[in-house]
Kinemage of the C-alpha trace (Angstrom):
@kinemage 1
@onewidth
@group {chain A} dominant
@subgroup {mainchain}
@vectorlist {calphas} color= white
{ca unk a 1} P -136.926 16.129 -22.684
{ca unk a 2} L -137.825 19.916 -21.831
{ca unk a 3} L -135.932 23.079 -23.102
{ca unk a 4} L -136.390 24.778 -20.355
{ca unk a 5} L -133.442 27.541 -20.976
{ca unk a 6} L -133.861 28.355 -17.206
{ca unk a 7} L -133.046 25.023 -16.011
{ca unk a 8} L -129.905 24.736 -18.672
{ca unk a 9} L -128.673 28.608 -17.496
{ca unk a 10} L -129.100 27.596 -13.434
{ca unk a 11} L -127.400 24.371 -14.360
{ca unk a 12} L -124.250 25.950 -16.265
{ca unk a 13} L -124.453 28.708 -13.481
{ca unk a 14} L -124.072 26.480 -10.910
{ca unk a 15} L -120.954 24.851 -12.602
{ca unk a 16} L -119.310 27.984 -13.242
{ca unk a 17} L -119.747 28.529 -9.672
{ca unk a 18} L -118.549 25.436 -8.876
{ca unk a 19} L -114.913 25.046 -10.317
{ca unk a 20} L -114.662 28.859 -9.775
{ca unk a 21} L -114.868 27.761 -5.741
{ca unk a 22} L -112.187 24.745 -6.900
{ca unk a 23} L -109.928 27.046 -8.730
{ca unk a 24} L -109.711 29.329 -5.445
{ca unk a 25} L -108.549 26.525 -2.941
{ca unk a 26} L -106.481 25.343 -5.379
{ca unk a 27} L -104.890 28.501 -5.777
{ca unk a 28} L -105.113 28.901 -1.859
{ca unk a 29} L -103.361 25.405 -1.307
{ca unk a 30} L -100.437 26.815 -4.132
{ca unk a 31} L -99.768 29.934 -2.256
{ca unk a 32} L -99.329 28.119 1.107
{ca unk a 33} L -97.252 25.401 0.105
{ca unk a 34} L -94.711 28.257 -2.179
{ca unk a 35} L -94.826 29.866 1.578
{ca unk a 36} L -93.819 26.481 3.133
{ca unk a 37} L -90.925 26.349 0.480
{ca unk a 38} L -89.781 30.170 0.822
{ca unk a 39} L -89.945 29.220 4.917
{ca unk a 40} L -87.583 26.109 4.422
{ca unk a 41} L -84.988 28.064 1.957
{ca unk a 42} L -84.923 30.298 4.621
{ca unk a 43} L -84.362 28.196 7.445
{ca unk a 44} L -81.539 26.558 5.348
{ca unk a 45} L -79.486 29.540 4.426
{ca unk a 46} L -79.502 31.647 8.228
{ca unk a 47} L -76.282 32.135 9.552
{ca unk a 48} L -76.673 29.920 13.044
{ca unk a 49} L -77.980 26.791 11.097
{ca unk a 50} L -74.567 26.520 9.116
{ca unk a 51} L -72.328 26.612 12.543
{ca unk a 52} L -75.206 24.100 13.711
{ca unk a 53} L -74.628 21.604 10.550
{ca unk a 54} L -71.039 21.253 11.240
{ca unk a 55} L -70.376 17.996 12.903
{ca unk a 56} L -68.761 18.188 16.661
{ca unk a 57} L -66.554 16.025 17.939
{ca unk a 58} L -68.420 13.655 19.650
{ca unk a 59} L -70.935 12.848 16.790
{ca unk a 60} L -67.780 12.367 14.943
{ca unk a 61} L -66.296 10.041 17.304
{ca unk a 62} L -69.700 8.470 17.650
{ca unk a 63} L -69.569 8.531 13.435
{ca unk a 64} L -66.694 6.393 13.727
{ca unk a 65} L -67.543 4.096 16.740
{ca unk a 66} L -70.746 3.026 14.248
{ca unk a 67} L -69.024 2.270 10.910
{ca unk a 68} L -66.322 0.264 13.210
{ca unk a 69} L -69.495 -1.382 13.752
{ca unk a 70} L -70.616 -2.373 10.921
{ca unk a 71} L -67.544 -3.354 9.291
{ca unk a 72} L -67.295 -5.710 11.926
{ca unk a 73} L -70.640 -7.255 11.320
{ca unk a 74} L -69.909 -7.195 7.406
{ca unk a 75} L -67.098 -9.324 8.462
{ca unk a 76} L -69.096 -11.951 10.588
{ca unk a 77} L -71.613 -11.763 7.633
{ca unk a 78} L -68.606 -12.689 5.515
{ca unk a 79} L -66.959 -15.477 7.744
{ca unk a 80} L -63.973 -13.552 8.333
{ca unk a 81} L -62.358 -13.752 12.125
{ca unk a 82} L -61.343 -11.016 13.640
């Protein structure tokens, strides 16, 4: 085996250099996904996207029309006549 110091120095060089490059897109990938997050809590909490949550009417008479639905098919399912 040599002990060539130059060869162990290039070789724990390299490695430094190595997970210093991993450390950075990992700490690149971080930043952009606690931007993602910051970009979703913001969406969430604006003003227009509240009066745009609340149900209308039709989706709630469509609501409805669909869990008439399936308690109807829970009753076939069941034997029940209707």
């Amino acid at each position: 085996m040599t002990s060539d110091p130059q060869l162990y120095i290039t070789l724990a060089l390299s490695g430094l250099a190595g997970l210093g490059m991993l450390t950075g897109a990992a700490l690149s990938g971080w930043r952009g996904w606690l931007a993602l997050k910051h970009r979703e809590l913001a969406e969430l909490h604006r003003p227009e996207m509240a009066a745009a949550a609340m149900p209308n009417a039709a989706s709630r008479i469509e609501l409805a029309d669909l869990k008439e639905r399936i308690r109807k098919l829970e009753a076939i399912a069941a034997g029940v006549d209707l």
